[in-house]
VOKEKOL-776033 format. One line per field, with one value per residue: x, y, z of N, C-alpha, C in turn. Coordinates in nm, 3 decimals, decimal comma. Atoms other than C-alpha are relative to their C-alpha. Layout:
BEGIN
n_c1	[X/...]
n_c2	[Y/...]
n_c3	[Z/...]
ca_c1	[X/...]
ca_c2	[Y/...]
ca_c3	[Z/...]
c_c1	[X/...]
c_c2	[Y/...]
c_c3	[Z/...]
***
This chain:
BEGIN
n_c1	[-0,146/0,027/0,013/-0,100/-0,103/0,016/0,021/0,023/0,105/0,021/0,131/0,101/0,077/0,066/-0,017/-0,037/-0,070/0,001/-0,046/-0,117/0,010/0,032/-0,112/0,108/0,071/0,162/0,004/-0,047/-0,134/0,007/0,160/0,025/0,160/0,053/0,083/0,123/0,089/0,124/-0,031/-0,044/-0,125/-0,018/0,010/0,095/0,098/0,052/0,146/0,068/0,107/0,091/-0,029/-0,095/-0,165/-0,051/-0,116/-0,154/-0,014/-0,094/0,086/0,042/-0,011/-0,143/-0,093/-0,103/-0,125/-0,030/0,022/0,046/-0,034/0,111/0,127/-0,081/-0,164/-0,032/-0,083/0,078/-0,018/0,084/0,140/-0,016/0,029/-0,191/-0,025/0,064/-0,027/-0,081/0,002/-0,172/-0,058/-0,082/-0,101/0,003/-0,108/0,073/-0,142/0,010/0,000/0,144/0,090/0,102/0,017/-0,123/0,018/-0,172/-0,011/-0,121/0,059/-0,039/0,091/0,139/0,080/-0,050/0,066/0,113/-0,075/0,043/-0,116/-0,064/-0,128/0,009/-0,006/0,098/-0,014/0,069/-0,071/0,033/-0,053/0,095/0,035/-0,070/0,101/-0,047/0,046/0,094/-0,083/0,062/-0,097/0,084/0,028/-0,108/0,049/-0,074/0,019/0,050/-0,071/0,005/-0,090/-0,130/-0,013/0,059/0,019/-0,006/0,045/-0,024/0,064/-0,118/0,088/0,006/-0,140/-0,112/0,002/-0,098/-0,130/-0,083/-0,055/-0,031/0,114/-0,043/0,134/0,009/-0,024/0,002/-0,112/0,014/0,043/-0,119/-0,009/0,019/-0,009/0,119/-0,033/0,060/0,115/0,073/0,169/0,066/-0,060/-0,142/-0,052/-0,186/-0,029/-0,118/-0,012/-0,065/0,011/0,136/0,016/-0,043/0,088/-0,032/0,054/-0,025/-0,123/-0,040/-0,066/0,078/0,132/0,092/-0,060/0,061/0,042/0,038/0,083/0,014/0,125/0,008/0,114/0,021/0,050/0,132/0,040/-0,158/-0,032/-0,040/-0,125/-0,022/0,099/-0,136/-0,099/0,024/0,021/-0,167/-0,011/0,038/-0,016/-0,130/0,084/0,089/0,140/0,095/0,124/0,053/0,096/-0,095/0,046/-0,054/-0,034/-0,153/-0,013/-0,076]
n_c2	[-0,009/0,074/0,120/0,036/0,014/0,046/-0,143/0,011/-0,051/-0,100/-0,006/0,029/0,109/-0,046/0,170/-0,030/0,027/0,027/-0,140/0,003/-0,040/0,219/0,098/0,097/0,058/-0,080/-0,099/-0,092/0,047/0,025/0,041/0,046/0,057/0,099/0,148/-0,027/0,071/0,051/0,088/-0,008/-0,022/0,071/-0,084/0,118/0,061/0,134/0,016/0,128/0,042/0,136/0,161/-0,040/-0,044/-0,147/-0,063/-0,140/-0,092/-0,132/-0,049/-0,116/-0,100/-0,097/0,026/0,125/-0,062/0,046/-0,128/-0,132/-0,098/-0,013/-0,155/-0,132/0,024/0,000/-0,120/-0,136/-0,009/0,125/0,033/0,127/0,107/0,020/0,000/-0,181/-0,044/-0,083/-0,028/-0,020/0,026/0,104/0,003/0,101/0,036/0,091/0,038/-0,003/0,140/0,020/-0,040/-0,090/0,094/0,056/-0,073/0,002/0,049/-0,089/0,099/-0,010/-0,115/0,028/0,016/0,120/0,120/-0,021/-0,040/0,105/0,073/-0,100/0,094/-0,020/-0,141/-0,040/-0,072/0,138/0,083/-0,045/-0,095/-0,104/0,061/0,002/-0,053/0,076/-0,087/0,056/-0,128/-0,029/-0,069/-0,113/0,003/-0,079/-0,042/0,056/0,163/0,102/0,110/0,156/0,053/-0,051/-0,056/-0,120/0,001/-0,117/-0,003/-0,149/-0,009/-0,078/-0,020/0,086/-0,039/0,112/0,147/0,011/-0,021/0,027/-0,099/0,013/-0,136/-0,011/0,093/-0,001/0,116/0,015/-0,090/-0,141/0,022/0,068/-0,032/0,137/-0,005/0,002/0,097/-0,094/0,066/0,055/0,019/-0,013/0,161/0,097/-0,034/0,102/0,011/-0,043/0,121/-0,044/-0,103/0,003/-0,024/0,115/0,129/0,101/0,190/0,104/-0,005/-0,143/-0,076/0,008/-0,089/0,039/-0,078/-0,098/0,018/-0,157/0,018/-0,110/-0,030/-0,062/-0,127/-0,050/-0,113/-0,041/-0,096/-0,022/-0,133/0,020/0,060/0,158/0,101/0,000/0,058/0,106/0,035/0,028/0,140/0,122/0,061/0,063/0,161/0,058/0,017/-0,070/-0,016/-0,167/-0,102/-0,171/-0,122/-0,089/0,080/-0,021/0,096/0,132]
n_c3	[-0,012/-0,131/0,033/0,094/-0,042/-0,193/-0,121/-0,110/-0,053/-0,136/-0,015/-0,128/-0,044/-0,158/-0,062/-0,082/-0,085/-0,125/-0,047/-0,018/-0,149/-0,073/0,088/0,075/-0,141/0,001/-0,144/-0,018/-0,074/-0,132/-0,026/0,028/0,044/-0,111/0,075/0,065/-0,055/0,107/0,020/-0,127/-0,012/0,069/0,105/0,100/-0,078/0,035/0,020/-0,031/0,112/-0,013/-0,002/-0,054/0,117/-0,021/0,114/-0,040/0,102/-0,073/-0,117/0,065/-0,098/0,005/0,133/0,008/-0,070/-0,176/-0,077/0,060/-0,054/-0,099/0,034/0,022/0,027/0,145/0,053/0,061/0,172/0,082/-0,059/-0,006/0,134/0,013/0,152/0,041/0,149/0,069/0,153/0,033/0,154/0,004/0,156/0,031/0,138/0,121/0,077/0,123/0,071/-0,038/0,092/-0,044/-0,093/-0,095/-0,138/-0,101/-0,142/-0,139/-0,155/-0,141/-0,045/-0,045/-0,119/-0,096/-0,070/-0,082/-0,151/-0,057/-0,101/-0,086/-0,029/-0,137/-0,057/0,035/0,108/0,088/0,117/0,142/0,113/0,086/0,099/0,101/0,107/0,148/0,070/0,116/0,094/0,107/0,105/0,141/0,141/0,020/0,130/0,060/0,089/-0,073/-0,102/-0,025/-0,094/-0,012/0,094/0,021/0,140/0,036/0,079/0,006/0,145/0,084/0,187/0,136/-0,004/-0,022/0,010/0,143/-0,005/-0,126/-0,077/-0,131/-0,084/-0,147/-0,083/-0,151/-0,072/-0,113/-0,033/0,129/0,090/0,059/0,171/0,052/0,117/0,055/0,128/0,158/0,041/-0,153/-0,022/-0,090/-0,057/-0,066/-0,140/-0,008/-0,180/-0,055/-0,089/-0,095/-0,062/-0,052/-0,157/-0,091/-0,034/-0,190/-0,058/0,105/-0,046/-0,074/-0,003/0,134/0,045/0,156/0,131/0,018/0,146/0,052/0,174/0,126/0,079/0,113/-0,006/0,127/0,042/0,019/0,114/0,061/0,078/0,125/-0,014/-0,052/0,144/0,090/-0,038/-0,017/0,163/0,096/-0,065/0,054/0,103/0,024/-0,057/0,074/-0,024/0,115/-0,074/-0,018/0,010/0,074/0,018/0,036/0,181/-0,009/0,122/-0,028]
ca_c1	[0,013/-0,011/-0,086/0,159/0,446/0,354/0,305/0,259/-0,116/-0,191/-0,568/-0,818/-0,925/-1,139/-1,003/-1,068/-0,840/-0,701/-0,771/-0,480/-0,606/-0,687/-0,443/-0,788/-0,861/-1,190/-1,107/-1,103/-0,765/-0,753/-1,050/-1,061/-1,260/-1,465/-1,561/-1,844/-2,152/-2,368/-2,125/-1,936/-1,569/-1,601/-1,657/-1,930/-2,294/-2,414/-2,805/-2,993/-3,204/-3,471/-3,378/-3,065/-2,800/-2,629/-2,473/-2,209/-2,257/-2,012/-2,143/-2,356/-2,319/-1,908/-1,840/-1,654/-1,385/-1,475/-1,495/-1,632/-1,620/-1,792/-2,052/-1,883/-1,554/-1,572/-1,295/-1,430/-1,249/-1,437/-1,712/-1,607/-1,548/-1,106/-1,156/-1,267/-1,294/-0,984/-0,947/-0,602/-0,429/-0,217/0,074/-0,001/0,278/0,077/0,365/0,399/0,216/-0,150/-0,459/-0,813/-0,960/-0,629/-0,641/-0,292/-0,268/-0,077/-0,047/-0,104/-0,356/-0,682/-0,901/-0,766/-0,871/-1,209/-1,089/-1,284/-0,981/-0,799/-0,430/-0,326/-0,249/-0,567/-0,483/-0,638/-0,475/-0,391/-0,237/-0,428/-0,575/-0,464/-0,612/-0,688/-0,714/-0,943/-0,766/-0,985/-0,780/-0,931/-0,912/-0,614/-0,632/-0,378/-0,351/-0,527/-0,418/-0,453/-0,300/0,073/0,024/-0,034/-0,176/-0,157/-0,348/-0,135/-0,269/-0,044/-0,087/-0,138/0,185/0,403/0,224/0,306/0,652/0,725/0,895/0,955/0,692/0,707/0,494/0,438/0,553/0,528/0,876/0,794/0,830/1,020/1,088/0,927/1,002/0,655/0,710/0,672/0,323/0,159/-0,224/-0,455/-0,400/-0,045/0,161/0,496/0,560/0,783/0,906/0,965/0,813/0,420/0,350/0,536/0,393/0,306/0,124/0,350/0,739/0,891/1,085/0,906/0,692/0,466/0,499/0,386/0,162/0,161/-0,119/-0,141/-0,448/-0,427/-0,539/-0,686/-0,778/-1,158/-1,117/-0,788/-0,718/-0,654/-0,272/-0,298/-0,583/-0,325/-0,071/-0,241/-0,408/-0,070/-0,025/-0,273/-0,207/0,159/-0,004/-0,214/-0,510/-0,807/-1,074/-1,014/-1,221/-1,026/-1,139/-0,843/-0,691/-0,355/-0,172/-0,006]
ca_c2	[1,380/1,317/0,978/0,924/1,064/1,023/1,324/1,388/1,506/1,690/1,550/1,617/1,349/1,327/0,974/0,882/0,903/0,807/1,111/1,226/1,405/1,018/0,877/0,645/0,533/0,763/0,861/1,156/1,236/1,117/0,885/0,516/0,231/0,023/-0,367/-0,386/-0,499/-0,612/-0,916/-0,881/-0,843/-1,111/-0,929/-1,249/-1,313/-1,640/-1,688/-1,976/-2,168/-2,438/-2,786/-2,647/-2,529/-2,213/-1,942/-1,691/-1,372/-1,049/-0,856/-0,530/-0,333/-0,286/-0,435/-0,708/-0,498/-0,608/-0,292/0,037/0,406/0,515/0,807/1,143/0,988/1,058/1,226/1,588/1,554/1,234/1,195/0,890/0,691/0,713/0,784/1,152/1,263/1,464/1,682/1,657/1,649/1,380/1,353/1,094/0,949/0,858/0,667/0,676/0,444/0,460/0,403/0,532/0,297/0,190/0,290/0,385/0,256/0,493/0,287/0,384/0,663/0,507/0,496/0,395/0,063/0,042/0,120/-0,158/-0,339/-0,148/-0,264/-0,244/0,101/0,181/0,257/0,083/-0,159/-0,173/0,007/0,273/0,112/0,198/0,475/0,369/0,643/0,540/0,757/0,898/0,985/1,319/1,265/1,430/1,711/1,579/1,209/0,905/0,629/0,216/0,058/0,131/0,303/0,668/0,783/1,123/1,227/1,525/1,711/1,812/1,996/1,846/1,996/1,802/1,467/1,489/1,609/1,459/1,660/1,676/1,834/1,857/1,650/1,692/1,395/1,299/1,478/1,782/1,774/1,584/1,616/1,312/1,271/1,288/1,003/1,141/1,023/0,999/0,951/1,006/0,682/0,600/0,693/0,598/0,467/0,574/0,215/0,284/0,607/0,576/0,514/0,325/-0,048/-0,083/-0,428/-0,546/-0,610/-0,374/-0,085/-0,112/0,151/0,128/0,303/0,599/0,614/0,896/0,887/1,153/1,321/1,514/1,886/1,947/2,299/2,407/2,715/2,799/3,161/3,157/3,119/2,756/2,642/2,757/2,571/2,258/2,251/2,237/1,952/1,732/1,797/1,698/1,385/1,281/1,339/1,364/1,347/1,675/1,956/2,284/2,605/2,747/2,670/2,534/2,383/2,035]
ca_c3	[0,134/0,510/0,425/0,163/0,358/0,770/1,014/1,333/1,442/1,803/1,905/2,178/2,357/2,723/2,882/3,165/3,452/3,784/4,016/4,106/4,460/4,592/4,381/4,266/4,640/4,597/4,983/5,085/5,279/5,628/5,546/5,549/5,424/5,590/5,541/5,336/5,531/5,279/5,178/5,525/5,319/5,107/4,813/4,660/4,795/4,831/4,686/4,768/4,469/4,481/4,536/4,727/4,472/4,568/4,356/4,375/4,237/4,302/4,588/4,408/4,723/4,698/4,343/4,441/4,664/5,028/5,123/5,089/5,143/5,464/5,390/5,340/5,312/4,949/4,771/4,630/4,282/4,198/4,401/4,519/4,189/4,204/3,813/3,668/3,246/3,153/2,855/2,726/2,382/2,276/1,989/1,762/1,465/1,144/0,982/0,588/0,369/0,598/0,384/0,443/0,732/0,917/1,263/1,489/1,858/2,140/2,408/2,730/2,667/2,724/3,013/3,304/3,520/3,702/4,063/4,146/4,260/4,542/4,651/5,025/5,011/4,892/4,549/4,228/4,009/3,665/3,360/3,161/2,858/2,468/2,220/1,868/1,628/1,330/0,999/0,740/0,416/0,184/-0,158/-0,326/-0,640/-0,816/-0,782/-0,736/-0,501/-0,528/-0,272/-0,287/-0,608/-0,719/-1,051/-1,219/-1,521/-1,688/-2,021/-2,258/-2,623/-2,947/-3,014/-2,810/-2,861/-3,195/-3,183/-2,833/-2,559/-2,214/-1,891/-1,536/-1,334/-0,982/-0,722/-0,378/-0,312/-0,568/-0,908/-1,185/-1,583/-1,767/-2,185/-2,382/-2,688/-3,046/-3,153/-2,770/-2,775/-2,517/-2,277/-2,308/-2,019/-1,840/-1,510/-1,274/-1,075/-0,719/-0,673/-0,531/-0,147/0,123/0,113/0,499/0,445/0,159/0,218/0,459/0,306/-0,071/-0,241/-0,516/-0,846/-0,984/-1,329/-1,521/-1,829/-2,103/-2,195/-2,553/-2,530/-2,854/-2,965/-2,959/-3,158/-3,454/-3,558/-3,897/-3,909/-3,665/-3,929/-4,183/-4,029/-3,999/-4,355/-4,460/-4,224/-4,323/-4,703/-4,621/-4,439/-4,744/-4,558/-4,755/-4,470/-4,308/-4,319/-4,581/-4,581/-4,716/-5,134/-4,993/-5,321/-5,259]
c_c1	[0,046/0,009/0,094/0,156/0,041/-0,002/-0,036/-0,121/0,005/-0,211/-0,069/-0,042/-0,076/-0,011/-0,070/0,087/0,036/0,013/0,129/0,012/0,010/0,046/-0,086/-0,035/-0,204/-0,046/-0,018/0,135/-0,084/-0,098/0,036/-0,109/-0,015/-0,037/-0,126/-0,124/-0,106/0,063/0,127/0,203/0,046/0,028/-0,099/-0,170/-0,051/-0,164/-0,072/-0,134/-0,034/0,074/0,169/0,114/-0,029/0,066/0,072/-0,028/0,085/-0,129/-0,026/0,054/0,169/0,069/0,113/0,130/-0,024/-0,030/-0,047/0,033/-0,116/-0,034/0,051/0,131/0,019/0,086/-0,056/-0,008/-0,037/-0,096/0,026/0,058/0,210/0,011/-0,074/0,027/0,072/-0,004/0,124/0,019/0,068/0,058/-0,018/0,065/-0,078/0,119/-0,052/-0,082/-0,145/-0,093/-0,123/-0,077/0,068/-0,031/0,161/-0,007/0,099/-0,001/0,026/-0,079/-0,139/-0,057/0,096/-0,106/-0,107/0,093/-0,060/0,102/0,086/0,069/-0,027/0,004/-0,131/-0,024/-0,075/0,095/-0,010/0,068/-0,122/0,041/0,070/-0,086/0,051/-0,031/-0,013/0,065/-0,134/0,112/-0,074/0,072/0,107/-0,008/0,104/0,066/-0,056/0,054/-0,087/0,077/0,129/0,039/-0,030/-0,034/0,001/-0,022/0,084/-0,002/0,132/-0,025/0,033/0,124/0,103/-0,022/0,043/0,135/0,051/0,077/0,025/-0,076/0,036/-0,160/0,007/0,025/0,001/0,118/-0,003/-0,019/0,123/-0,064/-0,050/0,020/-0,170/0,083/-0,080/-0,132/-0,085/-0,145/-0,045/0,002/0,130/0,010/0,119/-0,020/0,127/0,042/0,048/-0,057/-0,169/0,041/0,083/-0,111/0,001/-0,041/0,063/0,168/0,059/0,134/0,000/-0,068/-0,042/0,016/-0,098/-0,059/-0,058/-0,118/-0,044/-0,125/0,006/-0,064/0,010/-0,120/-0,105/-0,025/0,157/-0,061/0,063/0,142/0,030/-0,074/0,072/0,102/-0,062/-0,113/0,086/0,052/-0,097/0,000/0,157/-0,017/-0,084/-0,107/-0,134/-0,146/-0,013/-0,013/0,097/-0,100/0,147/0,120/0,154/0,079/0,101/0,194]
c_c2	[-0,042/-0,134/-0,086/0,017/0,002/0,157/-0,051/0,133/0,039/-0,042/0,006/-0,088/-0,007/-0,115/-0,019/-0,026/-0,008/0,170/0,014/0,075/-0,121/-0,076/-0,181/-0,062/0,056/0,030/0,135/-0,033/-0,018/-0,123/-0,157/-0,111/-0,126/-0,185/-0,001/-0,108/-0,063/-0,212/-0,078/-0,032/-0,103/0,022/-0,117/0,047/-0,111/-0,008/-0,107/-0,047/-0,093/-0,120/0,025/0,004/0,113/0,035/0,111/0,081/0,116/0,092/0,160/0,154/0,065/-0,051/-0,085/0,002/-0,103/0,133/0,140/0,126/0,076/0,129/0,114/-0,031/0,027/0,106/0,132/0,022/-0,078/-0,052/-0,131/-0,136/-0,018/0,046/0,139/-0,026/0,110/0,025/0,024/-0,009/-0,137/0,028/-0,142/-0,017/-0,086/-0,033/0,002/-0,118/-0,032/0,018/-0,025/-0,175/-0,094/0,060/-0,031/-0,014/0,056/-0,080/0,088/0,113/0,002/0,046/-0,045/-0,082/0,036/-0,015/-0,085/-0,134/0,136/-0,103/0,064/0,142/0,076/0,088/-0,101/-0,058/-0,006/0,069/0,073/-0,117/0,082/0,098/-0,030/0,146/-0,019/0,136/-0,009/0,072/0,083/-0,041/0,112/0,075/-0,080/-0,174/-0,121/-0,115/-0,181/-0,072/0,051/0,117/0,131/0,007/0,167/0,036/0,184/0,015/0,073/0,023/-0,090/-0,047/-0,130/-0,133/-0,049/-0,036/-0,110/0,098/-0,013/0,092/-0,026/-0,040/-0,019/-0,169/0,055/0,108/0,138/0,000/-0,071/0,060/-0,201/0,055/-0,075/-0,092/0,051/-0,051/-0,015/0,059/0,000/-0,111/-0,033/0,086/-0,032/0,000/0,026/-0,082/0,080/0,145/0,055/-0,023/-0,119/-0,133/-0,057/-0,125/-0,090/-0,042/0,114/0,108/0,005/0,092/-0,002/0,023/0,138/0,043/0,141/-0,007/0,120/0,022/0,145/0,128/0,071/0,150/0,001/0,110/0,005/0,103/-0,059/-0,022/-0,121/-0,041/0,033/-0,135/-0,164/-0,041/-0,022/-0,144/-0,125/-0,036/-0,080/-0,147/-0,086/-0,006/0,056/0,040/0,124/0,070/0,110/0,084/0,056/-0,085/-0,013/-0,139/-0,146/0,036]
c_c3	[0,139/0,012/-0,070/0,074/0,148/0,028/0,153/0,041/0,156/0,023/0,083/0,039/0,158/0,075/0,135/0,083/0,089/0,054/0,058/0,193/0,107/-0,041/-0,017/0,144/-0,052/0,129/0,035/0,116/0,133/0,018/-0,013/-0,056/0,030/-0,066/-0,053/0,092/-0,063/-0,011/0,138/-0,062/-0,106/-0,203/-0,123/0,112/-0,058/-0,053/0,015/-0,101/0,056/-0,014/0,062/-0,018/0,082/-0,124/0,034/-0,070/0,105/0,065/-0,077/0,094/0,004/-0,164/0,002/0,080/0,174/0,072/-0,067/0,074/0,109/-0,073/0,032/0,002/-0,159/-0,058/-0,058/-0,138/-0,047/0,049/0,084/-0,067/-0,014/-0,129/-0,009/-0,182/0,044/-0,114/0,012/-0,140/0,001/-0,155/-0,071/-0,149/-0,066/-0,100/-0,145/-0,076/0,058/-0,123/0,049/0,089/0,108/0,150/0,080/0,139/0,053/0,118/0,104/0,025/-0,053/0,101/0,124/0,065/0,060/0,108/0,100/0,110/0,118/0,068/0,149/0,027/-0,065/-0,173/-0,111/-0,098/-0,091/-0,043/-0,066/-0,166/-0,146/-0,075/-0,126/-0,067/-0,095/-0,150/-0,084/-0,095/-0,090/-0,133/-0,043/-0,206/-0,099/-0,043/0,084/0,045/-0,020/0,067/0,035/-0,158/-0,078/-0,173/-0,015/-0,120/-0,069/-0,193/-0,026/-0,172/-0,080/-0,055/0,020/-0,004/-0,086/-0,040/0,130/0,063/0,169/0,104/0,116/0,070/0,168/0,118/0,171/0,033/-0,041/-0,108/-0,076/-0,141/-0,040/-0,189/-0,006/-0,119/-0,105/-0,015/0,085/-0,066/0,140/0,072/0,025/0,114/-0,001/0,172/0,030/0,097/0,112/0,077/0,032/0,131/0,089/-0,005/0,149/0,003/-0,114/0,084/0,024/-0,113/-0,195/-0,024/-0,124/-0,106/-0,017/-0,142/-0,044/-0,172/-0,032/-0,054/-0,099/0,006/-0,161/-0,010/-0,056/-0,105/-0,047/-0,054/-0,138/-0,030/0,067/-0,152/-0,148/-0,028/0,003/-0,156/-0,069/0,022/-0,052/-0,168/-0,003/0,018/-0,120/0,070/-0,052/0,088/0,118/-0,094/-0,080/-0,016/-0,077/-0,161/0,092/-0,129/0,058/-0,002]
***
């Protein structure tokens, strides 16, 4: 039902994020940071191959920054790193019409940036990345789902297949009255145009239908007054191939 008509979930998640003591420097206060002596600021080192090609690779020692954090300059709440795991919640809107394997995108509450870059004020660059949230849909008692389309299998007595009549059949919204057709057999049905699941991947603002099929509940055991009643019935019927137990005259 979730699925069928959207909600809004509440989920744990443990991102990570810019500390907020070092505002992602990975200083501690008062502390700055020094040129990196390994690549002397450059933030590459050069390597020297046979037959006298060179190559460039990013400098291991600061990660490509130029600089680094002198030795105990390291912030306390991140060791150094500008980034920490938070546990936080997040609100996430599963719109109407999702089906089982869709996934919903929040932007903006990913990970944030490697802190690998650091601007002049010693902060790191970048937006916080995107969470996807992967849906699983449970299986519903009452009706089964095909794409935009619901199904609903509802039994009804002998009685009214016969006669025909009118039942109450449960829907997305609650419930409705559908007419049973005199003579209904096990199989038919009736659709209800218009009223199955939002079509999110068909044309916007469409929903599927809703199929209702009739399954016949025929009586296992008859007290003697039904089996009465229906010996009467099939001699009115001319039926010669049920079963009598009881002298009923034509």
């Amino acid at each position: 039902m979730d699925a069928a008509l959207g909600t809004v979930k509440t989920i744990p998640i443990n991102p990570i994020v810019t500390c907020k003591q070092c505002k992602g420097s990975g200083l501690k206060q008062n502390t700055k940071r020094t040129t990196c002596s390994r690549c002397g600021g450059s933030g590459t080192r050069i390597h020297m191959l046979s037959g006298g090609f060179q190559m460039a690779s990013t400098c291991e020692s600061c990660g490509g920054a130029g600089s680094q954090i002198p030795r105990g300059g390291e912030c306390p709440r991140c060791d150094g790193e500008g980034v920490h795991h938070e546990k936080k919640t997040v609100t996430v809107h599963i719109p109407a019409g999702v089906s089982d394997g869709m996934r919903v995108r929040v932007a903006g509450e990913g990970d944030a940036p490697s802190p690998s870059g650091i601007n002049s004020r010693g902060q790191s660059n970048g937006n916080h990345g995107d969470l996807f949230v992967h849906l699983r849909i449970q299986p519903h008692p009452s009706f089964r789902r095909q794409g935009a389309n619901i199904y609903h299998t509802a039994t009804i007595p002998m009685t009214t297949a016969a006669l025909g009549g009118t039942i109450v059949v449960p829907t997305l919204e609650g419930s409705t009255q559908i007419k049973v057709p005199q003579g209904t057999t096990s199989g038919e049905g009736v659709t209800l145009t218009g009223q199955g699941i939002v079509n999110v991947e068909g044309r916007p603002g469409t929903r599927g239908d809703y199929r209702v099929d009739f399954k016949v509940n025929m009586p296992k055991t008859l007290g003697s007054y039904e089996r009465n009643l229906l010996e009467q019935l099939a001699t009115a019927l001319n039926d010669t191939t049920a079963r009598r137990t009881q002298d009923i005259p034509k």
